[in-house]
C-alpha positions in Angstrom: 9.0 -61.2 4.5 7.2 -58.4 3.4 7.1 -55.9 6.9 9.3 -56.3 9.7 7.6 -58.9 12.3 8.3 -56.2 14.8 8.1 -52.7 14.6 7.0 -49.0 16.1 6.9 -45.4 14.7 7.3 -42.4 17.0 6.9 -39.1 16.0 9.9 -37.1 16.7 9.7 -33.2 17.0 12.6 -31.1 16.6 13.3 -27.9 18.7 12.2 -25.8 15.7 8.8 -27.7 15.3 10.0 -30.0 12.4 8.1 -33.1 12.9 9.9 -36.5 11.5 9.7 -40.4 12.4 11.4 -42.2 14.0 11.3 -46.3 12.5 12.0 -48.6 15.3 12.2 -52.2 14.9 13.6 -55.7 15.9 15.6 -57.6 13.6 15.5 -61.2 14.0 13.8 -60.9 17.3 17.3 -59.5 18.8 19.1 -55.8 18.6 16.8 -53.2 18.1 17.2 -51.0 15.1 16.4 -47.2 14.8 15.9 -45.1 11.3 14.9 -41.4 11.3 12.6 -40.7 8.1 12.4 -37.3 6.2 10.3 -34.4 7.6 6.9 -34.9 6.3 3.4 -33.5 7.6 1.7 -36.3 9.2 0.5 -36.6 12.9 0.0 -39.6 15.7 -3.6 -39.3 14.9 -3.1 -40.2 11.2 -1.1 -43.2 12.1 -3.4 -44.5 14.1 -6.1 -44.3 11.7 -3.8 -45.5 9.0 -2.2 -48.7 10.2 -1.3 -50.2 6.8 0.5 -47.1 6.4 2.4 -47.5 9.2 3.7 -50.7 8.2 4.6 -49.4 4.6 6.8 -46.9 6.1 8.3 -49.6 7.8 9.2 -51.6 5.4 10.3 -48.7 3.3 12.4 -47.5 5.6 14.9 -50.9 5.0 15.6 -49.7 1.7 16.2 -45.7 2.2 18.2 -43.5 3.8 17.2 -40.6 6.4 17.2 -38.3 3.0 14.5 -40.2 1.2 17.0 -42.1 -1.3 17.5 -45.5 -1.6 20.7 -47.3 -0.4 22.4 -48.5 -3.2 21.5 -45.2 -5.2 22.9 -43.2 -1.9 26.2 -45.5 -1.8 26.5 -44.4 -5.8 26.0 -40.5 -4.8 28.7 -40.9 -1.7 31.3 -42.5 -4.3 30.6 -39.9 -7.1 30.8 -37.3 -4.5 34.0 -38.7 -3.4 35.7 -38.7 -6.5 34.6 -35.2 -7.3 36.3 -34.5 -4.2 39.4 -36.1 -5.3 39.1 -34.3 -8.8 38.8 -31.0 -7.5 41.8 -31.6 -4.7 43.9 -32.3 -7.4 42.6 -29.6 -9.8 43.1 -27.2 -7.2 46.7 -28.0 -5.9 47.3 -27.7 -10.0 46.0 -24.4 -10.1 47.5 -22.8 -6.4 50.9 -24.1 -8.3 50.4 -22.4 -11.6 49.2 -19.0 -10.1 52.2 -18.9 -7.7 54.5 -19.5 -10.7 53.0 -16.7 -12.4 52.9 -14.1 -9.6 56.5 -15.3 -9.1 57.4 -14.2 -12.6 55.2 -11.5 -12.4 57.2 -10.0 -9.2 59.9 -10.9 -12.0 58.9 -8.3 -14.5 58.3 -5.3 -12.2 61.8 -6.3 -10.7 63.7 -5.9 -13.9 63.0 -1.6 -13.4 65.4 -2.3 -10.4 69.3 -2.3 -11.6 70.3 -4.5 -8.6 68.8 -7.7 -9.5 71.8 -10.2 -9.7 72.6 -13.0 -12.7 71.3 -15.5 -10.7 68.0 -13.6 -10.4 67.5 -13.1 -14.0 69.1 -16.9 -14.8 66.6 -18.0 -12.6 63.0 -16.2 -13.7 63.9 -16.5 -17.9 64.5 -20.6 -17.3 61.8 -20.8 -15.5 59.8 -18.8 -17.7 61.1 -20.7 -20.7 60.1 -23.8 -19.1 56.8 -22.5 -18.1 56.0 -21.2 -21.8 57.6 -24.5 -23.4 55.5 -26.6 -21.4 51.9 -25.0 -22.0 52.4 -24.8 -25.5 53.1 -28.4 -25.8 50.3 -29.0 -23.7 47.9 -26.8 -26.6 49.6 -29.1 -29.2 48.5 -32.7 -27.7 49.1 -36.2 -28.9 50.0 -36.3 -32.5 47.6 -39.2 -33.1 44.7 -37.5 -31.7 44.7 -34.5 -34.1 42.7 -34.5 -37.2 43.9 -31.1 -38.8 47.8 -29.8 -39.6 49.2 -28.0 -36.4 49.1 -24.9 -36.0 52.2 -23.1 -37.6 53.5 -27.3 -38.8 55.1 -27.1 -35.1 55.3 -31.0 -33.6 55.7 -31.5 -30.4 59.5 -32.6 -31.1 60.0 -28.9 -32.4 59.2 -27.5 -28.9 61.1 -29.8 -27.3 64.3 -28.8 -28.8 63.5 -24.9 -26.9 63.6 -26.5 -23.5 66.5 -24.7 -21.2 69.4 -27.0 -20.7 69.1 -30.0 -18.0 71.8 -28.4 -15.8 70.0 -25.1 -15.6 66.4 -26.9 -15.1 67.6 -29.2 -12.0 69.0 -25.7 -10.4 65.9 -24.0 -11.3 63.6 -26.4 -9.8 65.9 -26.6 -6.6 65.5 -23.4 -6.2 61.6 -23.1 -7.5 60.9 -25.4 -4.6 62.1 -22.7 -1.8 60.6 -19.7 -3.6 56.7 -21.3 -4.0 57.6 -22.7 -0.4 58.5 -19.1 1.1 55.2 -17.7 -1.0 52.9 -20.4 0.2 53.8 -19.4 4.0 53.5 -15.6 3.3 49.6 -16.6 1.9 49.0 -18.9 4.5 50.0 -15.9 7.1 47.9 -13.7 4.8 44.8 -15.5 5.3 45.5 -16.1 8.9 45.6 -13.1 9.6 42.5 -12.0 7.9 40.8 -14.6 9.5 42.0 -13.6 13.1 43.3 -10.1 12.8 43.0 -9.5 16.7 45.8 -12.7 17.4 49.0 -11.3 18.9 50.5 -13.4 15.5 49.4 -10.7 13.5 50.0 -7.8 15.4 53.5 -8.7 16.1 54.2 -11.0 13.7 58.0 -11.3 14.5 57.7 -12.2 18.2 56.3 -15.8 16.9 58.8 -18.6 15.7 57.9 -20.1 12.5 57.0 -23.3 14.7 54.4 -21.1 15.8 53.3 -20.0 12.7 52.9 -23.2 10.4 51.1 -24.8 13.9 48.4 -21.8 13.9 47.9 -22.2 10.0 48.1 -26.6 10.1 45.0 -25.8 12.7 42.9 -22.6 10.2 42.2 -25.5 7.7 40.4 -27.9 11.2 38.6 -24.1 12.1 37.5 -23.5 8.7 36.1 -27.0 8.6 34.5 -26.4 11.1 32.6 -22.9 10.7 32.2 -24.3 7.4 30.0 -27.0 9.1 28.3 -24.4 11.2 27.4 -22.1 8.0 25.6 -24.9 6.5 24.2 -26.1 9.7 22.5 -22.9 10.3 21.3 -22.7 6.5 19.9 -26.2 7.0 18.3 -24.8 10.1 17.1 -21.7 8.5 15.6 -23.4 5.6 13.4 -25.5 7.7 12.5 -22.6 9.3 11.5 -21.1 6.6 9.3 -24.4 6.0 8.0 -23.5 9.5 7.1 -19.8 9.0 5.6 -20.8 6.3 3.3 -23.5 7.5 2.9 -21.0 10.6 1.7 -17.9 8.6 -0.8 -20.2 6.1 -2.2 -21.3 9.8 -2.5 -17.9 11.5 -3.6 -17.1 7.6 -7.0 -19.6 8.4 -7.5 -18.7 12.0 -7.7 -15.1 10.9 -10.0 -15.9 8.1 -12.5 -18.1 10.8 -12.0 -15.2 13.4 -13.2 -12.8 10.7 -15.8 -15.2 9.8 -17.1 -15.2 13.1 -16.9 -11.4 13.9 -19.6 -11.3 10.3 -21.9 -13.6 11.8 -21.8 -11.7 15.4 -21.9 -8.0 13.5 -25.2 -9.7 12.0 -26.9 -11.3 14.8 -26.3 -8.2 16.9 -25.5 -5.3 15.2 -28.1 -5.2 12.3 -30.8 -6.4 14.9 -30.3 -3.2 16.8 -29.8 -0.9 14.5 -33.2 -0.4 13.9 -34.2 0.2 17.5 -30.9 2.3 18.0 -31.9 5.0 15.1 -35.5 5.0 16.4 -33.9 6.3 19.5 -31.3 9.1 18.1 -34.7 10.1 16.7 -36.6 10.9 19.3 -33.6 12.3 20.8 -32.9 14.7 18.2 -36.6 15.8 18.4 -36.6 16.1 21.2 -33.2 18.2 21.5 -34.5 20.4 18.6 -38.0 21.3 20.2 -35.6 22.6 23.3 -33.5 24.8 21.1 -36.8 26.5 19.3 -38.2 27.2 22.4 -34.5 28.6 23.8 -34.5 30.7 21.1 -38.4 32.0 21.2 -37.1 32.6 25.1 -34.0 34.8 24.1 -36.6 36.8 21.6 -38.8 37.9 24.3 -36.6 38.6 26.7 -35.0 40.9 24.4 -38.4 42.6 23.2 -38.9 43.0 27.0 -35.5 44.2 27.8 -35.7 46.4 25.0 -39.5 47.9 25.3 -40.2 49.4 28.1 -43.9 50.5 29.7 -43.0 54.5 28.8 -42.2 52.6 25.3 -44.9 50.7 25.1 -47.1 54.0 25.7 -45.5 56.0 23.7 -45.6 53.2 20.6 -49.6 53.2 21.7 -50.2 56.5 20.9 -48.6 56.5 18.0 -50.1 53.8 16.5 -53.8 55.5 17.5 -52.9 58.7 15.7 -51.7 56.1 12.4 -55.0 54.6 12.7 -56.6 57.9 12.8 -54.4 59.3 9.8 -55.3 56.1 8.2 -58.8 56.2 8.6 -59.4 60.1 7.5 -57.3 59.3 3.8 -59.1 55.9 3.7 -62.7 58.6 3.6 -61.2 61.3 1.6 -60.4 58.3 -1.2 -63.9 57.3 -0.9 -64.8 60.2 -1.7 -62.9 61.0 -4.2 -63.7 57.1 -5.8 -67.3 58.6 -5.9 -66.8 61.8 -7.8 -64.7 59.7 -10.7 -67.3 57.3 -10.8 -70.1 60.2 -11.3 -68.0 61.7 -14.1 -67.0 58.4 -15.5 -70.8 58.5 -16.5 -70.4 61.3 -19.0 -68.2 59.3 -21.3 -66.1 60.7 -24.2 -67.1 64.5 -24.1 -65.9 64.5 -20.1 -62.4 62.8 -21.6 -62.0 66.0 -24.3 -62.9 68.7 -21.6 -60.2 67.3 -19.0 -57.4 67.1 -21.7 -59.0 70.5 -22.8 -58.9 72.0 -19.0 -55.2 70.5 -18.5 -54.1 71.9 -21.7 -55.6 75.3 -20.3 -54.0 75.1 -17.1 -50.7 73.6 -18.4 -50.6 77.2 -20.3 -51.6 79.7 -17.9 -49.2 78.2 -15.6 -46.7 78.8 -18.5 -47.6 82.3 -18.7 -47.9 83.1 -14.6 -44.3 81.6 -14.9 -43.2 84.0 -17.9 -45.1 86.9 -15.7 -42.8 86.7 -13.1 -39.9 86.4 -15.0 -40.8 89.5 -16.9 -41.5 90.8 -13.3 -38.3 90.1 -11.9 -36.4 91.9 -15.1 -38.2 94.9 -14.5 -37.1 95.0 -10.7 
């Protein structure tokens, strides 16, 4: 059978806006079964308008999971992520080992500048060095069959072998090994309880607790860091979709601003421009209007500043004046009349009249030259 012989989609929202669907069908006519689908940006409307669709989804939806993969390729993923899990347990437990060892033998070294330290002590951190350096380098040298070129040096494994610390010294260092990584594993554990809860009355009085105490509150860290581990990736999950909603939100507000701007043109063109022309034809006649009042304020102050200024006795006074002007005027205006008519009359005589003036202002030029000398002769006498 192709689709499911019953079946319904719902459109599920989440409380950030996140639409999904919900697949909802009957299988074999009996138990209902439900499927929630990927996010995806559909509507009711489009569902109803699309009912092939509907019934795709449906039948999609028996061979996928809620993340959009199929089954079987989703069963692979979970295995593969399981064993990755499993890899990386047991890669880590290697390497919390191997650093402890080292910090042990590192405590070791800046040790040896105290002068205290006791045979066991150094009996202790040289075999377990030994061991430690014995065993890595064997490990660098691998199978014999595997290697293609000479070894490094012509050491074989056997060669390395032979530097191992005696048995009897390596079943008492391990014995002991066992109580020292113990001891540092609970002072870490404390360590990052602590940091993760400095305010607990554990860390600031860390030797009113038993140690019952102690290894209970660190056995339940690993359950609370689970768990805010959970909540960290919770809230990313939540922030990423919405992000996804901002997004969708802002490209909608993005489209209503672009229509309400839109619409604001069309009104600042129907309205606006119609009336502009009528408006300016107003500010017009207003400033007209306004200006012909200031010219005739001003032609206002004027005369009442000639009137303030002249009086009548002024006025009189400026009269009489003016008469007297005229008169003045009138008797220079005759006398160069007059005189206009006696150049004119010797202006008839030509050339001969020209010699006799230069002649007669040469002539008087001189005997004002001599009346001048006459006095000055005059004056040295006196």
């Amino acid at each position: 059978m192709l689709f499911p012989p019953v079946g319904q989609i719902r459109i599920t929202r989440k409380a950030d806006g996140i639409r999904g669907f919900l697949l909802i069908w009957r299988r074999d006519g009996n138990t209902p079964t439900s499927k929630q689908l990927p996010p995806c940006n559909l509507s009711e409307e489009d569902l109803l308008q699309n009912p092939h669709f509907s019934k795709l989804l449906l039948s999609v939806s028996q061979h996928m999971d809620e993340s959009g993969l199929s089954l079987t390729l989703a069963k692979e993923q979970a295995q593969a992520w399981k064993e990755v899990r499993l890899h990386k347990t047991t890669w880590l437990r290697s390497e919390i080992l191997q650093r402890v060892i080292q910090e042990l033998l590192v405590d070791y070294y800046v040790k040896t500048q105290d002068r205290n330290l006791t045979s066991e002590d150094k009996k202790f951190h040289e075999t377990l060095e030994q061991r430690l350096l014995v065993t890595e380098l064997t490990q660098l040298l691998g199978p014999s069959q595997e290697r293609e070129v000479p070894p490094l040096l012509g050491l074989e494994k056997v060669d390395l072998l032979e530097l191992m610390p005696p048995s009897e010294d390596f079943m008492w260092m391990r014995a002991r090994l066992l109580l020292e990584v113990e001891e540092q594993l609970k002072k870490k554990c404390f360590t990052l309880l602590c940091y993760h809860n400095p305010s607990s009355a554990l860390c600031l009085c860390p030797d009113s607790d038993s140690e019952t105490l102690k290894a209970a509150k660190v056995w339940n860290l690993a359950e609370v860091l689970v768990g805010e581990k959970q909540q960290c990736q919770d809230a990313k999950s939540q922030q990423k979709e919405q992000m996804v909603l901002l997004e969708k939100k802002s490209a909608t507000y993005s489209q209503v601003l672009l229509r309400c701007l839109a619409l604001l043109q069309r009104l600042l063109q129907e309205h606006r421009l119609k009336t502009q022309s009528e408006l300016d034809r107003i500010n017009a006649q207003y400033l007209e209007v306004k200006c012909s009042a200031m010219i005739l304020k001003l032609r206002m102050e004027e005369l009442k500043i000639l009137s303030d200024t002249y009086t009548d006795e002024k006025v009189e006074v400026h009269r009489l004046i003016r008469d007297r002007l005229e008169g003045a005027i009138h008797l220079q205006e005759q006398d160069m009349e007059k005189s206009r008519q006696v150049l004119n009359a010797y202006e008839v005589l030509g050339e001969e009249f020209d010699r006799l003036v230069k002649e007669y202002t040469q002539l008087k030029q001189a005997t004002e030259n001599k009346r001048w000398a006459l006095q000055e002769f005059n004056k040295a006498c006196c």
